[in-house]
N, C-alpha and C positions, 0 to 999 in steps of 0.2 A: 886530689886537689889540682892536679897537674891537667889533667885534663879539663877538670872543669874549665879554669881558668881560659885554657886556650877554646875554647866553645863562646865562651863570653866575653875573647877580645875578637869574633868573630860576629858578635851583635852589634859592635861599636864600628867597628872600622871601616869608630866611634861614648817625679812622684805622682800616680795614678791620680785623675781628672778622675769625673761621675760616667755612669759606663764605660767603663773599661773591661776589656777582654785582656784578663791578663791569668796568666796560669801561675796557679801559686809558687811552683817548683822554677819556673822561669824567671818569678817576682825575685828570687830568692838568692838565685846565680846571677843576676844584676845587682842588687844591692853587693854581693860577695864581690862582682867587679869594680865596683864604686871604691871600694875600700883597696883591693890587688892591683886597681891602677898605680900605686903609689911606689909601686915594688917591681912590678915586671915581673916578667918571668926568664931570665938571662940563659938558663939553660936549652932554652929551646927560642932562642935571639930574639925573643921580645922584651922590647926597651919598658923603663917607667916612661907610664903615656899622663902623667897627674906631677909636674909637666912633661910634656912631650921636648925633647932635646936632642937637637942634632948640632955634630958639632960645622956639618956642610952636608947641601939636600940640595940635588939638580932634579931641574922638570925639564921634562919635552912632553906634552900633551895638547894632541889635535882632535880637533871635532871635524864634523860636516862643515864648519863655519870660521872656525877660529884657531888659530896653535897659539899658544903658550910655551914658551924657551927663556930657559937660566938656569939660576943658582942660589941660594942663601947661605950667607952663614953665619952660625952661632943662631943657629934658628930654635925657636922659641915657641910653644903651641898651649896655651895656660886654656882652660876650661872644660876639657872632654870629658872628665869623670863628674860634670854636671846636668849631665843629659837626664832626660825626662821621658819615661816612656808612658804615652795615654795606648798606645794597644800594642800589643806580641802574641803572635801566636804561631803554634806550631800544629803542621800538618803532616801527621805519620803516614798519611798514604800517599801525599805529593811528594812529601820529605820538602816543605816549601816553610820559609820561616816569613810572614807578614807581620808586618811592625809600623807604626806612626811612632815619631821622639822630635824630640825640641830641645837645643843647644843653645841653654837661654842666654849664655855670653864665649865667647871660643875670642882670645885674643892670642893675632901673633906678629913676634916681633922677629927680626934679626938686625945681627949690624949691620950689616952690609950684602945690599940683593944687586943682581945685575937680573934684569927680565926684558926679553920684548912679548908683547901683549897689542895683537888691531897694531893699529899706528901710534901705539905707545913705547918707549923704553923710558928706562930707567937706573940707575946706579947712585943705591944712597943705603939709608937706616930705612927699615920697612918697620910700619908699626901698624897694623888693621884689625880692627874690632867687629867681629861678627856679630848683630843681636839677635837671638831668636832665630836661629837656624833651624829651619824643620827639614825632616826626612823623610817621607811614608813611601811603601814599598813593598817589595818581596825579593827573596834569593831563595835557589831549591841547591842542597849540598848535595852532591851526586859523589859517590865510590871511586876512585882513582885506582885501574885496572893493572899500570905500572910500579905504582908507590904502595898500594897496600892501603894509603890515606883516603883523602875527599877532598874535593873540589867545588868552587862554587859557579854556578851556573844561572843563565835567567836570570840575570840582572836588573832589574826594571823598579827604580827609584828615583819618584819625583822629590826635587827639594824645592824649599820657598827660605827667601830672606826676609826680616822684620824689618831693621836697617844695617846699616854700616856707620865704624866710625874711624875715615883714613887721615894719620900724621904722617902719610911718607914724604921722603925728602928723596930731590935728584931727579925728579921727574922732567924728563926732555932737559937735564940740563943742572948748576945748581943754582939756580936762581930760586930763591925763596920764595921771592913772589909766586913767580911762574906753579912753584909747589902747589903753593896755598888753593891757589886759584885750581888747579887739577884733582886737588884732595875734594874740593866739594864738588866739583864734575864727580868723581871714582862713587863715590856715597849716593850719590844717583844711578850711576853706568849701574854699580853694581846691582842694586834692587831691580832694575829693569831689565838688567843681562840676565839676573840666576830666575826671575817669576816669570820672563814673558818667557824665555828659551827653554822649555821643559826637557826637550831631548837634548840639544847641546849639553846642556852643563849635567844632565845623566852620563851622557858619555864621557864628558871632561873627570867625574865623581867617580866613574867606573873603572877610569885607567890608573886613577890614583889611590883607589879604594882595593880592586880587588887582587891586583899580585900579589902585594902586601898580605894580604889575607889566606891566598890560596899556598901562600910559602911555609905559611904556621900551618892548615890544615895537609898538608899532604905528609906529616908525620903523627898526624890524630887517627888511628881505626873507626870504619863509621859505626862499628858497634859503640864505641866510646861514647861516639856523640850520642846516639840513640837514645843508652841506659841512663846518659846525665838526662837527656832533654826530657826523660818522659818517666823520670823520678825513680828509675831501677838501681840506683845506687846511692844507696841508703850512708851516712853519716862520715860522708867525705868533705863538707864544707866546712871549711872552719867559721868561727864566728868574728875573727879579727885578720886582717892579712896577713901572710907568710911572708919573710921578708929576710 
């Protein structure tokens, strides 16, 4: 169970449509994370992500185009164990995991954020509603020659935004107005920042996505992952979370 789990907090980080490629055995260890979100897995320092809770969470993330600098806290991330996978699949001779998923609401809050962003700051309550965040892509997990673990590599995942829906406060200031007025700018910026900038915000997605990721796998052996992904270990999932 222990492994599974960390395998399928490595699909997220992060219901089948009509043609779907999806492998039953993969079908199976996502529904299993759907429910182990709730729980974490603490021994091996992964949080409950169903919700996601931090009690302070600093960014620094630069693209080609843009950085991103602050802080939040009492940060908040409600939706992730709602993802929707229409394709997965795994490729035993690339060791390349391809996937399409839609995060059909990711709301998050904190009390209190300080950020600069372009020619924006800010210092207030942050409250932003993702709709319909989609994901499609590939990562290949490659062997880590030092740790004994694996690593992920080949990052290469486009996302698209449906909408946005921003109540932040503080914005340049704290004039409310001035908020109001910037919340329905952001609700636009954003749809047009995350769809027209395919590489930017891969990159911005990649610095935030994959440490995270590669800190749980480089204590996973890639036999591990193997034997779960390609159904060699028989009657290790449970049918309720562990907790």
């Amino acid at each position: 169970m222990r492994s599974s789990f960390l395998i399928l907090c490595t699909l997220l980080c992060g219901s089948l449509g009509s043609r779907t490629l999806f492998d039953d055995d993969l079908r199976e260890l996502t529904e299993i994370l759907r429910l182990q979100m709730r729980c974490g897995y603490p021994d091996r320092g992964i949080p409950v992500l169903a919700p996601a809770q931090m009690a302070f969470k600093s960014i620094d993330i630069s693209t080609d185009s843009f950085r991103c600098q602050g802080n939040f806290t009492d940060l908040s991330i409600v939706g992730l164990d709602g993802f929707e996978f229409h394709t997965l699949q795994w490729s035993n001779i690339r060791h390349t995991i391809k996937f399409d998923m839609t995060f059909p609401r990711i709301q998050l809050k904190s009390s209190n954020y300080k950020l600069n962003f372009l020619s924006l700051w800010g210092d207030g309550v942050f409250d932003l509603e993702l709709i319909n965040l989609r994901a499609k892509g590939s990562f290949i997990i490659r062997p880590s020659a030092l740790t004994h673990g694996t690593h992920i590599k080949s990052w290469k995942v486009d996302w698209q935004l449906g909408k946005s829906s921003s109540k932040i406060t503080g914005i340049l200031g704290k004039n409310a107005l001035v908020s109001k007025i910037f919340n329905q700018i952001i609700d636009e910026f954003l749809e047009l920042l995350i769809n027209d900038n395919p590489n930017e915000i891969s990159q911005f997605m990649e610095q935030l996505i994959v440490p995270p990721m590669n800190s749980v796998l480089e204590n996973l052996a890639w036999y591990e992952i193997t034997a779960i992904i390609l159904g060699l270990v028989k009657g290790v999932l449970p049918v309720e979370p562990i907790c």
